[in-house]
Steps between C-alpha positions, in 0.01 A plus 500: 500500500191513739233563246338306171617847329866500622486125412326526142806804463788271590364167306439739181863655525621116542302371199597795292884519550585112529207331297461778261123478511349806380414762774132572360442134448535451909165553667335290800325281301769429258563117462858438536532180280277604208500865506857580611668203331672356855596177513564269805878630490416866479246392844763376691719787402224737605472287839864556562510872384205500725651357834807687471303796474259435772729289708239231570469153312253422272391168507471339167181325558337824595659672166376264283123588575603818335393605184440833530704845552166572780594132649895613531410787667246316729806254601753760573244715708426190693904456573563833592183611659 
């Protein structure tokens, strides 16, 4: 994962297949509390599927500035840029 499309493709495949969000509901403005029904558990899941993924940790006070799918992608650019 090197680029914000490789990351939005990877985060998209995560929140289909183990959140079962909708695939055309996931777009870089997307919020993921109110639009894509996450919850603080499914966040820290998605941190974890995220650093095993990525192999970097995700600090949880960065992660909880996030809000949207753009601001995921921002955070995991920054890690593995």
């Amino acid at each position: 994962m090197k680029n914000q499309d490789e990351i939005l493709a990877v985060l998209t495949t995560i929140l289909v297949d183990d959140f079962e969000v909708e695939a055309d509901d996931i777009h870089l403005k997307a919020n993921l509390y109110s639009e894509l029904d996450l919850d603080s558990i499914d966040a820290v899941d998605l941190v974890v599927k995220l650093r095993e993924i990525t192999g970097k940790k995700i600090e949880p006070e960065v992660f909880k500035q996030v809000r949207t799918i753009e601001d995921v992608v921002v955070e995991i650019e920054k890690l593995v840029g």
